[in-house]
gemmi code that builds the backbone of each chain (N, CA, C; Angstrom):
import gemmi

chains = {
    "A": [
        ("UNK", (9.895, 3.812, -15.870), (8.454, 3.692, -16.085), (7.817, 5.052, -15.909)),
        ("UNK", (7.245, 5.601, -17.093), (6.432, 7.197, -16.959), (5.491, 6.504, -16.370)),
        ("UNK", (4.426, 7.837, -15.500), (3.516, 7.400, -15.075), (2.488, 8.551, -15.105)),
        ("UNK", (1.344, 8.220, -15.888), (0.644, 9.843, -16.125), (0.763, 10.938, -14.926)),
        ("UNK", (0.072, 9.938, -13.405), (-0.218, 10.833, -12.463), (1.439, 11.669, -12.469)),
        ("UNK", (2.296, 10.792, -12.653), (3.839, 11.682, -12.414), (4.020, 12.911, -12.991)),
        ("UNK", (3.320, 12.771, -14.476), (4.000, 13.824, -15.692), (3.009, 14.914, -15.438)),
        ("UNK", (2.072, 14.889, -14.809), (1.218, 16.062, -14.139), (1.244, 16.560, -13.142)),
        ("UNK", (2.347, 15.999, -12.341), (2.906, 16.698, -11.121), (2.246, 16.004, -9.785)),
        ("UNK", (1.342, 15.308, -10.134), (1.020, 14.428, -8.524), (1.925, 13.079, -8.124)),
        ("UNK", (2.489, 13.655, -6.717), (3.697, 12.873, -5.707), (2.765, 11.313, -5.945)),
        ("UNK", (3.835, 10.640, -5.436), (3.260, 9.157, -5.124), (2.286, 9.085, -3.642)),
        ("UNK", (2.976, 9.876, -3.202), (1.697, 10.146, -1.767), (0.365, 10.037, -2.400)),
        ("UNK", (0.499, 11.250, -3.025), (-1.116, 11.278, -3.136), (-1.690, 10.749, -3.876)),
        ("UNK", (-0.726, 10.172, -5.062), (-1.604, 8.609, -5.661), (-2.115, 8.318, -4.908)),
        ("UNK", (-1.315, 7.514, -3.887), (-1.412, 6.646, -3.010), (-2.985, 6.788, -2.235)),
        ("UNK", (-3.151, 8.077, -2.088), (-4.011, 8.427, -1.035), (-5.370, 8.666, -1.815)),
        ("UNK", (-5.510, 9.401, -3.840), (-6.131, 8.988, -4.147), (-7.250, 8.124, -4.413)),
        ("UNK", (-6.095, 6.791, -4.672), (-6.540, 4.944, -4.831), (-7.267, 4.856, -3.586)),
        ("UNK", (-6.619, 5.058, -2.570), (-7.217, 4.525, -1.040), (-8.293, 5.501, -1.199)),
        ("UNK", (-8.616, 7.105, -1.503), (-9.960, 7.170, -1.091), (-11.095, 6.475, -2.317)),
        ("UNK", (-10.808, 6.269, -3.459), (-11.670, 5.379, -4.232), (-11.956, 4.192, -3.562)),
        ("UNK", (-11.081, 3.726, -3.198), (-11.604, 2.062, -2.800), (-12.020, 2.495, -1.430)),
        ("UNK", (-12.573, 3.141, -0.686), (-12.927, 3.069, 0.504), (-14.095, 3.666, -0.018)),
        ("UNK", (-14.317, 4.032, -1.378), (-16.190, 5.152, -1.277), (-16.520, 3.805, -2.088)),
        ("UNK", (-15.394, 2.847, -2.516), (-16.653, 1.810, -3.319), (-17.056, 1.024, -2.865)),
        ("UNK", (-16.877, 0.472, -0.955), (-17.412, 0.274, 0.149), (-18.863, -0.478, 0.196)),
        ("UNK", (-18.811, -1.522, 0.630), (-20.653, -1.341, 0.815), (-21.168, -0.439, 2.246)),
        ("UNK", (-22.041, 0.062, 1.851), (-22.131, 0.998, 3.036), (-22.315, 1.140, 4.550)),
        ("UNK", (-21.704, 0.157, 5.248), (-21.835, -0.454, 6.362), (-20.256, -0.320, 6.767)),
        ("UNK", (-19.269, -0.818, 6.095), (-18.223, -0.806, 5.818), (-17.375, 0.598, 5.687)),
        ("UNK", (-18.457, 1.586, 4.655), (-17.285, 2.489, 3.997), (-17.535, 3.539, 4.929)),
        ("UNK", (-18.633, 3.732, 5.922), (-18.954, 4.413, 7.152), (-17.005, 4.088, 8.194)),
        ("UNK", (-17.044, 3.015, 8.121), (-16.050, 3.273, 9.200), (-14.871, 3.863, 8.714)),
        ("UNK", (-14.358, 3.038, 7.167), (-13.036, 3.056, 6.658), (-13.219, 4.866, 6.164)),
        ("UNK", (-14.840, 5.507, 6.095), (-13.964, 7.000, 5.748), (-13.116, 7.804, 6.380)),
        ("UNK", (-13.478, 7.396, 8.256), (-12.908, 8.259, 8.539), (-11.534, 7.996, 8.813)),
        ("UNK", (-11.013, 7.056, 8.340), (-9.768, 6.661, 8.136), (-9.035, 8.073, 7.047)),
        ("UNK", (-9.674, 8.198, 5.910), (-9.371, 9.212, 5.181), (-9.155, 10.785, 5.458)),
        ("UNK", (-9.741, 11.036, 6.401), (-9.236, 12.231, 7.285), (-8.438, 13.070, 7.746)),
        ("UNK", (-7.774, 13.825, 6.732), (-6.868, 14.321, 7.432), (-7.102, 16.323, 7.844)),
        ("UNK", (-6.548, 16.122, 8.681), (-6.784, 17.864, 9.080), (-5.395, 18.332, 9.869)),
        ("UNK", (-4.522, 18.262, 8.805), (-2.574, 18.408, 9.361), (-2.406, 20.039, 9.672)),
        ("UNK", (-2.275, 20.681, 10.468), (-1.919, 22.075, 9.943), (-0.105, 21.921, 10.443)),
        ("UNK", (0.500, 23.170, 9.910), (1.629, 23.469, 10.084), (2.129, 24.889, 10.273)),
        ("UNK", (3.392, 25.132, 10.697), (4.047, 26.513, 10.945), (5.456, 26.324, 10.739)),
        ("UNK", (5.990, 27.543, 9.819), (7.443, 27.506, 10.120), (7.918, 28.363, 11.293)),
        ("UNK", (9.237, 27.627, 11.703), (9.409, 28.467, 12.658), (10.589, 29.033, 12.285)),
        ("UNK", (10.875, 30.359, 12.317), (12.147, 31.329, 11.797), (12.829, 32.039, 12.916)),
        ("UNK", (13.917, 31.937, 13.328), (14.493, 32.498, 14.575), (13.598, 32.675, 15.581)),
        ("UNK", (13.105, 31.710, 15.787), (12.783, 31.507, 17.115), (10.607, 32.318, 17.056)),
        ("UNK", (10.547, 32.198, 15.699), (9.667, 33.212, 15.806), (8.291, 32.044, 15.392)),
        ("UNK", (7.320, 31.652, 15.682), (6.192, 31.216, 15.037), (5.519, 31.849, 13.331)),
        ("UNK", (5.815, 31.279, 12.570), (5.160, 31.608, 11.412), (3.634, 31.484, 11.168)),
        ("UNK", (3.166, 31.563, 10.208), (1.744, 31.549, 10.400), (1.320, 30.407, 9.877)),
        ("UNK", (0.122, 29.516, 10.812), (-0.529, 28.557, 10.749), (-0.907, 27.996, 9.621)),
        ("UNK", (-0.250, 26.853, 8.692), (-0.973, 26.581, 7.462), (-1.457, 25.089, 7.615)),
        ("UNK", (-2.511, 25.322, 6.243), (-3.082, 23.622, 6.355), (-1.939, 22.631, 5.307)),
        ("UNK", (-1.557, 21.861, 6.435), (-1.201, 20.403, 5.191), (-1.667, 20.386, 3.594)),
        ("UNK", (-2.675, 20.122, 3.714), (-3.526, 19.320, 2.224), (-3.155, 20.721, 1.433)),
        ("UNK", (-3.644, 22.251, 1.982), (-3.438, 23.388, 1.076), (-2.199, 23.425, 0.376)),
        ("UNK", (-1.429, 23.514, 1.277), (0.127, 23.408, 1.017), (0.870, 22.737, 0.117)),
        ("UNK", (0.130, 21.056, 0.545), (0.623, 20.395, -0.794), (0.102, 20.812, -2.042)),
        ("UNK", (-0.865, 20.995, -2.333), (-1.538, 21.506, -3.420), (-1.108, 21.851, -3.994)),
        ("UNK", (-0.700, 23.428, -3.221), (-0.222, 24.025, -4.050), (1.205, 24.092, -4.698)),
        ("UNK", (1.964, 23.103, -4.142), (3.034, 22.838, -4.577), (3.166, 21.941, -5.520)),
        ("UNK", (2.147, 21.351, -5.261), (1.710, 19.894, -6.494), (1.776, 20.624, -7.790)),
        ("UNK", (0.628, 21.829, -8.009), (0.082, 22.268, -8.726), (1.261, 23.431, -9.533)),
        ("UNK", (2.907, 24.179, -8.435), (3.480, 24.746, -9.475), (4.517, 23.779, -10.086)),
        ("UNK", (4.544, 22.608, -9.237), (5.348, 21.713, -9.831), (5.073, 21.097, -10.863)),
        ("UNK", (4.162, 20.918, -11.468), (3.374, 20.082, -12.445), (3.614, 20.126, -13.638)),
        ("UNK", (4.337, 19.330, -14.349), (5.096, 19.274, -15.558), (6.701, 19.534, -15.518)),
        ("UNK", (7.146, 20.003, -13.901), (8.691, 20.206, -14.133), (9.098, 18.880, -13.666)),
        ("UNK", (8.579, 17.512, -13.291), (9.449, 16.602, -12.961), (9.260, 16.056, -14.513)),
        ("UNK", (10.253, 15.036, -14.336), (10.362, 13.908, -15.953), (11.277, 15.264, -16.125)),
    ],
    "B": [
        ("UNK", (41.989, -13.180, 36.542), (40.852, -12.319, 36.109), (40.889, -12.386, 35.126)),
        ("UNK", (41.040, -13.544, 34.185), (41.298, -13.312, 32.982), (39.516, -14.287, 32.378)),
        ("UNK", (39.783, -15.219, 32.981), (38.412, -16.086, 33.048), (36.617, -15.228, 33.784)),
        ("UNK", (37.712, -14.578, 34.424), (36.169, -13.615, 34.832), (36.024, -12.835, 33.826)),
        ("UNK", (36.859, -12.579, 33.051), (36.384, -11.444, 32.052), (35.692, -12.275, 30.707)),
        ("UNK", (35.824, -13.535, 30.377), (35.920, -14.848, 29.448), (34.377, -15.291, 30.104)),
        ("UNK", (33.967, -15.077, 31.196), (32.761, -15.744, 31.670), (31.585, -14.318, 31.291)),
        ("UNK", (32.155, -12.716, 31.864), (31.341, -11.578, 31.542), (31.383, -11.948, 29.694)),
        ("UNK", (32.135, -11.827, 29.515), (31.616, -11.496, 27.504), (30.682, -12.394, 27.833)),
        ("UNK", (31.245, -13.834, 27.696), (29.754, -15.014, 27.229), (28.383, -14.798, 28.336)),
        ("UNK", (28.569, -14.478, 29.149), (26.849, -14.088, 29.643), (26.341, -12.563, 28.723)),
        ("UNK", (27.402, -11.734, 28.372), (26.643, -10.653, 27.681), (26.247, -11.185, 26.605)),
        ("UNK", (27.298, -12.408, 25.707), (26.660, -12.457, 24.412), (25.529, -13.298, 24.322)),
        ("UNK", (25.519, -14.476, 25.598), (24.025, -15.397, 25.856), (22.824, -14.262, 25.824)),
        ("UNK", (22.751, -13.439, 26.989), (22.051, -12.254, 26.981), (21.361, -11.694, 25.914)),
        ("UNK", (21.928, -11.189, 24.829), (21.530, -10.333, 23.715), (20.513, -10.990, 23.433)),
        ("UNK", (19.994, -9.871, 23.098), (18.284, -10.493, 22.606), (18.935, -10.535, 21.293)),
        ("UNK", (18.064, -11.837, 20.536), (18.030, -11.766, 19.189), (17.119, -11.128, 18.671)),
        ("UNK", (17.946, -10.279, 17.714), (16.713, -9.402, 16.854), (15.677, -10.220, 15.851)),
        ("UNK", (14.525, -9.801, 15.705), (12.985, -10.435, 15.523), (13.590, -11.059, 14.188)),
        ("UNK", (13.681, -10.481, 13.624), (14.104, -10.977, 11.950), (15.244, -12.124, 11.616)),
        ("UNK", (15.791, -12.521, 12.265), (16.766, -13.020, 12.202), (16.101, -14.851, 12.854)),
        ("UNK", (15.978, -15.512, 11.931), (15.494, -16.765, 12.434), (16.183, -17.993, 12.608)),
        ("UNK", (16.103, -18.422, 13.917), (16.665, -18.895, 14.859), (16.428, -20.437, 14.258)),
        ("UNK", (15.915, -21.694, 15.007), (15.873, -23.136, 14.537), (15.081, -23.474, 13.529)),
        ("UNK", (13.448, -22.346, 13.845), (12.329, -22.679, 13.236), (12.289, -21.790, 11.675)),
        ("UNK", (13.223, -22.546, 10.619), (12.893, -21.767, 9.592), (11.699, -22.025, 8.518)),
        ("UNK", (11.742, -21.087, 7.596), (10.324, -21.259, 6.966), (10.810, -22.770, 5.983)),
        ("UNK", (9.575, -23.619, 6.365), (10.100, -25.121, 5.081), (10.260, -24.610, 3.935)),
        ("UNK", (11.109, -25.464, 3.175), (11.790, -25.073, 2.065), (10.571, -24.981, 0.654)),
        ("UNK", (9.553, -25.107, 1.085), (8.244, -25.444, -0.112), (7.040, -24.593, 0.499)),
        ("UNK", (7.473, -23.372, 1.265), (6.430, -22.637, 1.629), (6.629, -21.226, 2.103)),
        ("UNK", (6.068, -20.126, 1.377), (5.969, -19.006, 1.417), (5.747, -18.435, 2.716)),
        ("UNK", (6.619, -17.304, 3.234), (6.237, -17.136, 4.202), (5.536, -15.495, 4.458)),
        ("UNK", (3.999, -15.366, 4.312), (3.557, -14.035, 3.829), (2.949, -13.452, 5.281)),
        ("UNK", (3.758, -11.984, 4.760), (2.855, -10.709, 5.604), (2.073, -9.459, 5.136)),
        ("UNK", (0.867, -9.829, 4.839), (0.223, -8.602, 4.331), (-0.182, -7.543, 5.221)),
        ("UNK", (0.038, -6.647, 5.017), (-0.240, -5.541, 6.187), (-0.827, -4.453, 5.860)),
        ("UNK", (-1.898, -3.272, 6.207), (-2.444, -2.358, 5.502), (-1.913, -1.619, 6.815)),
        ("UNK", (-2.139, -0.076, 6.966), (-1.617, 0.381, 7.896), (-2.413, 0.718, 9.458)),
        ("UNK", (-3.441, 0.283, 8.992), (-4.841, -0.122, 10.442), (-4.702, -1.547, 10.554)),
        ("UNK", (-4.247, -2.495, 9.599), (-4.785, -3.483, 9.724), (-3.678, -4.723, 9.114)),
        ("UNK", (-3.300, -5.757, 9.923), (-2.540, -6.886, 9.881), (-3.552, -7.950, 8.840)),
        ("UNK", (-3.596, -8.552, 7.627), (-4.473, -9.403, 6.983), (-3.897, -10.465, 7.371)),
        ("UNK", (-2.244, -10.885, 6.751), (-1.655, -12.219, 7.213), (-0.113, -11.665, 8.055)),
        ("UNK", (0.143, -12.169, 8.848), (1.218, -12.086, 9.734), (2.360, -13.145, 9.919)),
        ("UNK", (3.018, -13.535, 8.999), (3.863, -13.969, 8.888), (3.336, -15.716, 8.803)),
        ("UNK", (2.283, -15.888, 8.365), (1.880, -17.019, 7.703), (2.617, -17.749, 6.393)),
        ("UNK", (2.234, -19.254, 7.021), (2.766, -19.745, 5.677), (1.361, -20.324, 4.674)),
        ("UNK", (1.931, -19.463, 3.270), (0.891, -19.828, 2.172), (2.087, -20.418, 1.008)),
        ("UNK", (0.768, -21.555, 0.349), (1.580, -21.888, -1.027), (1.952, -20.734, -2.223)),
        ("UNK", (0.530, -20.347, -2.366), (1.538, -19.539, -3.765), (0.874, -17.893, -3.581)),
        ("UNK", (0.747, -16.649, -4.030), (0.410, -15.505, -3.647), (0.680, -14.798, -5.137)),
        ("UNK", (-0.668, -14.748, -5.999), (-0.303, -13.837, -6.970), (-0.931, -12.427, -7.347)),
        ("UNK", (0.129, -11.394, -7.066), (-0.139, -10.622, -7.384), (-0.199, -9.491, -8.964)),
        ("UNK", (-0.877, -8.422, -8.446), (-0.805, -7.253, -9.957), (0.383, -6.342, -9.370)),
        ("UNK", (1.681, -6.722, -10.392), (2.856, -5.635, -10.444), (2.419, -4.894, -11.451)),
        ("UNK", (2.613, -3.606, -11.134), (3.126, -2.510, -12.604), (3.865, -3.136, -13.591)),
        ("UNK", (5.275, -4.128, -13.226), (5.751, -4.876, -14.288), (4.731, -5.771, -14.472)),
        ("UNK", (3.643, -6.279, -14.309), (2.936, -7.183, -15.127), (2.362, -8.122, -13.319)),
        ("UNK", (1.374, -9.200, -14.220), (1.029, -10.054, -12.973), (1.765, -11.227, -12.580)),
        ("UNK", (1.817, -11.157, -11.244), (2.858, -12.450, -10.832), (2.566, -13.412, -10.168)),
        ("UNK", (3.321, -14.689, -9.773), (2.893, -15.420, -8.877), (4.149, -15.796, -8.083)),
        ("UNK", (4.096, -15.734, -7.099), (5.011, -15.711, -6.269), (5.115, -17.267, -5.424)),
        ("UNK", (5.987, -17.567, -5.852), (5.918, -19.049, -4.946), (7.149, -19.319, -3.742)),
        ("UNK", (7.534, -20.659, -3.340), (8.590, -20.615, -2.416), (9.824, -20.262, -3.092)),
        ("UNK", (11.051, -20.011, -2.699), (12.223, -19.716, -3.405), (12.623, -18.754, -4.485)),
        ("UNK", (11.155, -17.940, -4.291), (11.409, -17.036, -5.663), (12.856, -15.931, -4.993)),
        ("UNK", (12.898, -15.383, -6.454), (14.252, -14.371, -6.535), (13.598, -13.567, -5.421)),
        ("UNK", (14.807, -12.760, -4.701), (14.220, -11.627, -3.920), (14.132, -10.745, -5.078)),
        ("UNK", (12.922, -9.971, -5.160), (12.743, -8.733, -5.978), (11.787, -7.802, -4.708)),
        ("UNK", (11.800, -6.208, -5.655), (10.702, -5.519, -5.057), (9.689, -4.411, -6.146)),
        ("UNK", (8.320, -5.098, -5.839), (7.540, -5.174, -7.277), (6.304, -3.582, -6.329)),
        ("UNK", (6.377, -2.850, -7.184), (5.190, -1.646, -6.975), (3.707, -2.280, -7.667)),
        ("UNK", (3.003, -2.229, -6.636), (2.058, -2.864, -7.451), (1.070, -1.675, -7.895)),
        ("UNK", (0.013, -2.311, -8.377), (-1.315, -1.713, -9.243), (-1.770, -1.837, -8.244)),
        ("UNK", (-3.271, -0.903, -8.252), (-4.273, -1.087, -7.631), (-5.398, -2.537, -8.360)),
        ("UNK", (-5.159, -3.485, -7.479), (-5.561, -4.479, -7.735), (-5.517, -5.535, -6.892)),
        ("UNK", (-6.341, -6.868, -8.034), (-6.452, -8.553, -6.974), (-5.218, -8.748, -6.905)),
        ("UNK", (-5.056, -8.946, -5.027), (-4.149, -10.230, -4.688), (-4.687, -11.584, -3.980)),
        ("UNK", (-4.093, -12.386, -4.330), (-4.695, -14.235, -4.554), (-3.872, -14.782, -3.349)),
        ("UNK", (-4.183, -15.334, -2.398), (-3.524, -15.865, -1.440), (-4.242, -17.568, -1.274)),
        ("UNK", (-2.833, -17.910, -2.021), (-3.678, -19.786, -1.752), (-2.884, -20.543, -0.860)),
        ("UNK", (-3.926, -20.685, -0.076), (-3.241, -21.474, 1.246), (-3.041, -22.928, 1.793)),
        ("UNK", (-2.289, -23.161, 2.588), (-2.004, -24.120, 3.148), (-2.896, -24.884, 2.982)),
        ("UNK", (-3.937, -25.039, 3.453), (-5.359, -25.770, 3.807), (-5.779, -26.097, 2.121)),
        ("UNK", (-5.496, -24.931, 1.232), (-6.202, -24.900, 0.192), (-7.427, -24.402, -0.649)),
        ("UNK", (-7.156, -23.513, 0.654), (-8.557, -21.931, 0.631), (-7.555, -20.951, -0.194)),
        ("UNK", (-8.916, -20.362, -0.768), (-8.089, -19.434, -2.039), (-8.986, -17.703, -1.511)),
        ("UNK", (-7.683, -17.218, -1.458), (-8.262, -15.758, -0.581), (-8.167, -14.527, -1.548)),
        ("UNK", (-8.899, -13.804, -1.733), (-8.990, -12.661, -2.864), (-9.010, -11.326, -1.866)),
        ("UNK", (-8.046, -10.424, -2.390), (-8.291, -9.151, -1.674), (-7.956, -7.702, -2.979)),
        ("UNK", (-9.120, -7.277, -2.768), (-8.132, -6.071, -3.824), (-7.838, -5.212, -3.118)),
        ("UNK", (-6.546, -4.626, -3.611), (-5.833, -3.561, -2.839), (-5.794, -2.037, -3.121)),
        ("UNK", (-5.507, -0.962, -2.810), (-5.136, 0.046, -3.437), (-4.000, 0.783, -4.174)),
        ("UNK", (-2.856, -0.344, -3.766), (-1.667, 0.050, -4.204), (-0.680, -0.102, -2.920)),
        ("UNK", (0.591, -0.297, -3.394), (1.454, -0.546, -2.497), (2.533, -1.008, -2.807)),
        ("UNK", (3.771, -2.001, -1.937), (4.668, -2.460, -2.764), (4.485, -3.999, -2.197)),
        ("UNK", (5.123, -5.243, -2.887), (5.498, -5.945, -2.659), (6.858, -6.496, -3.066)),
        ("UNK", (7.348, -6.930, -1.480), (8.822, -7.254, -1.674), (9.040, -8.851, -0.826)),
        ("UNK", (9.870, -9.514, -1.848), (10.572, -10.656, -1.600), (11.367, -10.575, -0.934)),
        ("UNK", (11.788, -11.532, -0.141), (13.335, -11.368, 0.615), (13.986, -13.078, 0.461)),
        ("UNK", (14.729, -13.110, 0.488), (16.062, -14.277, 0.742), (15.003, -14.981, 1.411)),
        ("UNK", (14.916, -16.013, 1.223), (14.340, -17.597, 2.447), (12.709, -17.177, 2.209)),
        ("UNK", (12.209, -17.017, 1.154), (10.862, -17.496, 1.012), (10.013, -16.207, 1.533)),
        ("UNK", (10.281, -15.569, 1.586), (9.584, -14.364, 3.064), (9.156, -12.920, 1.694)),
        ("UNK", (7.693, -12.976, 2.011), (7.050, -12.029, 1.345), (6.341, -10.856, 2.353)),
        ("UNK", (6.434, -9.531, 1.984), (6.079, -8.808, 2.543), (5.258, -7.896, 1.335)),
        ("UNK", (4.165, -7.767, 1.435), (2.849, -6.871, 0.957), (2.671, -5.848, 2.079)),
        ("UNK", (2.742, -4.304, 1.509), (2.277, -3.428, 2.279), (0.925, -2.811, 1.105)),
        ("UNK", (0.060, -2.299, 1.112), (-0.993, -1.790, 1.020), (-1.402, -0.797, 1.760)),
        ("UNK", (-2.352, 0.199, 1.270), (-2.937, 1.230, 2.348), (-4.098, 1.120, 2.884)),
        ("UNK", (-4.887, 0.345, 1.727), (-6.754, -0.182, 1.859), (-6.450, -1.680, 0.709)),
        ("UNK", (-7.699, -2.098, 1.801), (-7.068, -3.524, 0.789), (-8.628, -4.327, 1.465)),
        ("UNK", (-9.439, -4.379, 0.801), (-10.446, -5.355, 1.167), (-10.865, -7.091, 0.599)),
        ("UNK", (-11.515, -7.793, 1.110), (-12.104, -8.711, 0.336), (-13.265, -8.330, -0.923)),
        ("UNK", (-13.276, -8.963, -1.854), (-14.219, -8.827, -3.298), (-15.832, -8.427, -2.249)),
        ("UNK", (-16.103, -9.179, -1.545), (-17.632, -8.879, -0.960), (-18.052, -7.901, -0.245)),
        ("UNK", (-16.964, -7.125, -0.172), (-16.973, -5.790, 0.695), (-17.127, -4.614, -0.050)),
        ("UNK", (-17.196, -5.036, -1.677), (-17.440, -3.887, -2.162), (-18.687, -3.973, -2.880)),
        ("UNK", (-19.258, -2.769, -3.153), (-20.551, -2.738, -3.955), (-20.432, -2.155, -5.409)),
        ("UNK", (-20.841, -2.706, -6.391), (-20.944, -2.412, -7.690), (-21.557, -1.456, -7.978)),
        ("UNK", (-22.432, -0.972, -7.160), (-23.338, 0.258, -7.783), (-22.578, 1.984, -7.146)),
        ("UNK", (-21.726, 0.730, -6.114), (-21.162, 2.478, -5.589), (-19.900, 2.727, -6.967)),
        ("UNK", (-19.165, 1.705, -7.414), (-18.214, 1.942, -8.152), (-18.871, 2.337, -9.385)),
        ("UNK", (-19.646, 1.541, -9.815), (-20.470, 2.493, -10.847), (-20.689, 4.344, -11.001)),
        ("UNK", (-21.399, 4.110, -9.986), (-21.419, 5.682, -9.546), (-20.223, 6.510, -9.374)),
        ("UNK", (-19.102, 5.876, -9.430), (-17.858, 6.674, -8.843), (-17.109, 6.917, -10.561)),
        ("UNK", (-16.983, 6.096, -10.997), (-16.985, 6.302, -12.645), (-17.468, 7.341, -13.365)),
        ("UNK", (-18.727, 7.590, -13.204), (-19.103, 7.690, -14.491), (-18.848, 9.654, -13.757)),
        ("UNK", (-19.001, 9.705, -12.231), (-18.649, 10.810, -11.509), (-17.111, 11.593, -12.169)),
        ("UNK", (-16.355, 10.367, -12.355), (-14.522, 10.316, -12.436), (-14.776, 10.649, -13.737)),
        ("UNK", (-15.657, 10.695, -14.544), (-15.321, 10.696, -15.955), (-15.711, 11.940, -16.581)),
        ("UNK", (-16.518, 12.583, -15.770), (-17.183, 13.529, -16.063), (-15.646, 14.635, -15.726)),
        ("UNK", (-15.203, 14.597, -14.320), (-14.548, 15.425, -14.283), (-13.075, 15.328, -15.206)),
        ("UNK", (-12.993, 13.778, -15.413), (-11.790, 13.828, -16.388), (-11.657, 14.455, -17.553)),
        ("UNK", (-13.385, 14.430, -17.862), (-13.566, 15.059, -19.416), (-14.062, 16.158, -19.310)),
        ("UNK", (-13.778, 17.162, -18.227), (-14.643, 18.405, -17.896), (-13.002, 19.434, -18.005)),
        ("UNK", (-13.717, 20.232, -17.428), (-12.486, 21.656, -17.640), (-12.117, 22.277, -16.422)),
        ("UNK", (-11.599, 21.133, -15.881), (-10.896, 21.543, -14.298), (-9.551, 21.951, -14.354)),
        ("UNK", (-9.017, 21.997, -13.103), (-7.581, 21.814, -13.388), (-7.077, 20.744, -13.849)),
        ("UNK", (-5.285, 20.890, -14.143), (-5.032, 19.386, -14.614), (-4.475, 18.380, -13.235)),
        ("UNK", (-4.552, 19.079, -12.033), (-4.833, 18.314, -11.145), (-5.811, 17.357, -10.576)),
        ("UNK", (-7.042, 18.224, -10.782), (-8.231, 17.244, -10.744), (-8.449, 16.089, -11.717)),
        ("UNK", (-7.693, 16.719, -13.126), (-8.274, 15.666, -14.601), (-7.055, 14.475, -13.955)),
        ("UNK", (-5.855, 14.631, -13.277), (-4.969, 13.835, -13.371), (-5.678, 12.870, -12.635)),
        ("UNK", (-6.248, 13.524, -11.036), (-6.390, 12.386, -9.962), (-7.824, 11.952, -10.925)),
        ("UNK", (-8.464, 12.247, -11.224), (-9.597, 11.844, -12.165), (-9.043, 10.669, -12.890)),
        ("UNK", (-8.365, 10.778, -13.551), (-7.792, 9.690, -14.670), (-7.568, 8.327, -13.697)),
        ("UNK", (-6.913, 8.626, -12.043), (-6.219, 7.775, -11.162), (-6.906, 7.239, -10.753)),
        ("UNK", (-8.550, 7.921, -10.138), (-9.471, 6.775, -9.793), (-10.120, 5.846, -11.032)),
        ("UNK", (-10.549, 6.554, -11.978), (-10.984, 5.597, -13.106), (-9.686, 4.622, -13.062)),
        ("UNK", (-8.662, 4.616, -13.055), (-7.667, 3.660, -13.213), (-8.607, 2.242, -11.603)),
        ("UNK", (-8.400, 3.022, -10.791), (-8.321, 2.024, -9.923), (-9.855, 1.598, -10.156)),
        ("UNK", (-10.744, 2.274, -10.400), (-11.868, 1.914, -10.511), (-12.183, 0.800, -11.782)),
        ("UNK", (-11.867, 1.067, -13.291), (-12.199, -0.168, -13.604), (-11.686, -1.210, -13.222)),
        ("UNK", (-10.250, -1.239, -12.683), (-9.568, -2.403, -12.085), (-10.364, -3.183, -11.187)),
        ("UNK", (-11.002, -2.478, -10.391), (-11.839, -2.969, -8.948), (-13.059, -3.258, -9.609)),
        ("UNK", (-13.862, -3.076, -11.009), (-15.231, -3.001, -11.703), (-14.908, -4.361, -12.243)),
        ("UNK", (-13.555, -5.027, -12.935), (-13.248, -6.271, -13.588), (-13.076, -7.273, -12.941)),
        ("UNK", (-12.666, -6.360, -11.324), (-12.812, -7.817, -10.028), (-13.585, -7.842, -9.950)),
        ("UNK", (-14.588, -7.488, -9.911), (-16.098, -7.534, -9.251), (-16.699, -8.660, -9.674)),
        ("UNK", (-16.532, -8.569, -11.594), (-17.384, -9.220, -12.293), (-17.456, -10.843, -12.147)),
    ],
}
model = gemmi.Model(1)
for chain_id, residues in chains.items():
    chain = gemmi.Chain(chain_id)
    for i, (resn, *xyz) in enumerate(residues, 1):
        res = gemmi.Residue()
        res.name, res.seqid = resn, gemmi.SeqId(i, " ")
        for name, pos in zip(("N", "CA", "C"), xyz):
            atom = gemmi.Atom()
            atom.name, atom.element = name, gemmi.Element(name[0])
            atom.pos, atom.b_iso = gemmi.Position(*pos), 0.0
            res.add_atom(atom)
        chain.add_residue(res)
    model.add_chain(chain)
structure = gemmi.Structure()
structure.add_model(model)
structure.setup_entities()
């Protein structure tokens, strides 16, 4: 099964995470107050190389940009 | 010491906890589904028994009753139908997820967001459209046009439940 979001390089994660933030902004607004901050993420990361701390990156950036050189090399 | 050792096994094997999954006298009746919908904040049904549960697969829409085949179906962002015991008919749309059958009646729905029809508002999805469409048909990246394309997906889906 092709799947557009696939052939443009976005993971099933972030479908995933997509869909969920649509249906949480189409909310009635009493509701979509709580479920946003469900949507939240603020991941950072570091590699660590012999023992050494690498430098601090954000999650979401990261994927991005990997989303973004990957995009068209899967399928 | 041969019986002392014949008495240790059988108290270790009385002992063992039985693992959760594995069901013991009380199995599910042979004419009833046994469903767990789960989002990842939030338990909807917990190992309830419902008559029939139809959902939106990517392979198409289903209805899931007692004895079905074990399969495991990726769903759409879309209505799932939970008709119950009593004979209350429960609507939830979801965001996506999988649903999987197992051997002996036993359904498991995972989801990430998954509300009832009255929890959502038409004018916000409205607004989220015509937002999604602009950027689908605008000159972004093809990352943005993609996830663009993904909410309009889930969005008219959730605009046709509404109606």
């Amino acid at each position: 099964m092709a799947f557009a979001w696939k052939a443009a390089g976005i993971t099933y994660n972030r479908y995933l995470a997509v869909a969920a933030r649509v249906v949480r902004r189409s909310l009635k607004d009493d509701k979509r107050l709580q479920a946003e901050r469900r949507g939240e993420m603020d991941l950072r990361f570091a590699k660590w190389e012999g023992g050494k701390q690498g430098e601090n990156k954000s999650l979401a950036d990261a994927n991005q940009a990997d989303m973004a050189a990957h995009a068209g090399q899967s399928q | 010491m041969n019986s002392l050792k014949v008495a240790r096994m059988a108290l270790r094997a009385a002992a063992r906890p039985q693992p959760a999954l594995r069901r013991g006298y009380a199995d599910v009746a042979p004419d009833k589904l046994r469903l767990s919908l789960a989002l990842p904040h939030q338990t909807i049904y917990k190992s309830q028994d419902v008559v029939q549960v139809n959902i939106a697969a990517e392979s198409g829409e289903m209805g899931i009753l007692a004895q079905h085949v074990p399969s495991i179906e990726q769903l759409k962002p879309g209505l799932v139908e939970v008709i119950e015991e009593a004979g209350g008919n429960k609507q939830f749309f979801l965001s996506g997820g999988f649903a999987t059958v197992q051997p002996g009646s036993v359904l498991s729905i995972n989801a990430v967001e998954g509300y009832p029809l009255e929890d959502f508002s038409a004018e916000n999805v409205r607004n989220q459209i015509s937002e999604a469409q602009k950027i689908a048909g605008g000159s972004g990246s093809e990352q943005d046009k993609a996830e663009a394309n993904i909410e309009l997906e889930v969005l008219e889906s959730l605009q046709a439940a509404l109606k």
